[in-house]
N, C-alpha and C positions, 0 to 999 in steps of 0.2 A: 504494500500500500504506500510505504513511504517513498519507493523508486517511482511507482506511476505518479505523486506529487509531483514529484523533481520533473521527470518527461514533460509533464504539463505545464509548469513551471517555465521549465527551459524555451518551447515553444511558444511563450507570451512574452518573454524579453523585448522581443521588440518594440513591442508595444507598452511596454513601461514606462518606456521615456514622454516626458512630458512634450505634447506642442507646444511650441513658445512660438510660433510664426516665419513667415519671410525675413530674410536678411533685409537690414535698412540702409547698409550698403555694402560696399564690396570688403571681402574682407582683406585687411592688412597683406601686401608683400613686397621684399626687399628687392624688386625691382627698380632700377633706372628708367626713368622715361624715354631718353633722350642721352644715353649715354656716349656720344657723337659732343654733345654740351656740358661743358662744367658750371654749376652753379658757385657763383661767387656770392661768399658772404656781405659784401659790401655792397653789392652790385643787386643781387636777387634777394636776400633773405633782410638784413638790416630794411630795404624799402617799405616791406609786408608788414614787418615790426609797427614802422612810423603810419603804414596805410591803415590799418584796425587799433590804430591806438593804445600798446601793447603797454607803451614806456608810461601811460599817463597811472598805473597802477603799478607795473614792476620795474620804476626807477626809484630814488630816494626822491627826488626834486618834483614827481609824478602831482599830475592833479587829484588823484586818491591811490596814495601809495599801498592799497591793503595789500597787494601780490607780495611787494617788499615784507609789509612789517608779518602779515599772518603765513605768508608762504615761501618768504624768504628768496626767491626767484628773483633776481637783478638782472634787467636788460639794458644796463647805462654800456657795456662793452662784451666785446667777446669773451674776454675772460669771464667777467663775474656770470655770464649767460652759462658757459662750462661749467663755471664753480655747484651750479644746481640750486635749486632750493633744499628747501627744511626737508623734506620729505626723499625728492628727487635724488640729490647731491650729482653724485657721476652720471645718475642712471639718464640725467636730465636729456644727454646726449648722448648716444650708442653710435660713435662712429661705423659707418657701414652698413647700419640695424636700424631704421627710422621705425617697425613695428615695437621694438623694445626699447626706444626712445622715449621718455616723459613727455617732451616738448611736443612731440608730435602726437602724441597717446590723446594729449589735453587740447589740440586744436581737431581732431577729427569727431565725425559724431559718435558718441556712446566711448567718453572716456572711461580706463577702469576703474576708477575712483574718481570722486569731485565733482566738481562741474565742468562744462566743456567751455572753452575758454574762446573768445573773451567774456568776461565774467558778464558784462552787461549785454552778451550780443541776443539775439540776434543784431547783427550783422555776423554771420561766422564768415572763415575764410571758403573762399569760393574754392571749387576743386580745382582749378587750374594753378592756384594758390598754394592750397595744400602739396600739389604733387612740386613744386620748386623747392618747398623745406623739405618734404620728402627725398627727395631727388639730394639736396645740398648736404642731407647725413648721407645715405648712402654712400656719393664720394668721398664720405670721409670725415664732412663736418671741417675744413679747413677754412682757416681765416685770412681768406683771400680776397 
């Protein structure tokens, strides 16, 4: 009796898993878009920063510094951007890894934790957006 349980058992597995739905986008891969192009941190990613208004929350001098003082995340330079937040620290950036990346975890939709960043948005970044931060770990994440 208790092997025929199991048998029965075993043939309903699949169906134990919960539905939770369609995917709401694509999911995470450490693909290049455009690996033909290097995305310059000066050049492509610093702009996107000042375009969604990153710094007015993660600078000290910001017009609501909360990203500084509760999340510890500083976008005044490349460096302190590496240095991480409270939470983050290295993992902020995963040279070559943008799915295991913070920074990018927290600007795509359905981050793992928090909110999805910018704290105030909508306006999120558009995916043509996303994929040039995306694109700019991949290569490395250099501060060029």
């Amino acid at each position: 009796m208790k092997y025929l349980f199991v048998l029965l058992l075993a043939g309903c597995l699949d169906k134990l898993e919960p539905d939770v739905g369609m995917l709401t986008h694509a999911p995470c891969t450490n693909t290049d878009s455009d690996p033909a192009h290097d995305v310059s941190f000066a050049g492509g990613v610093v702009p996107l920063l000042k375009e969604y208004h990153c710094a007015s929350c993660h600078t000290p001098g910001g017009k609501t510094p909360i990203g500084v003082i509760v999340g510890g995340l500083d976008l005044t330079s490349y460096d302190t951007l590496r240095a991480g937040g409270a939470r983050s620290m290295a993992q902020v950036i995963v040279p070559g890894n943008a799915c295991n990346s913070v920074l990018f975890q927290k600007l795509e939709p359905g981050p793992p934790y928090g909110a999805r960043m910018p704290l105030d948005g909508p306006e999120y970044l558009e995916t043509e957006d996303l994929v040039v931060i995306s694109d700019w770990i991949i290569e490395g994440a250099r501060d060029n």
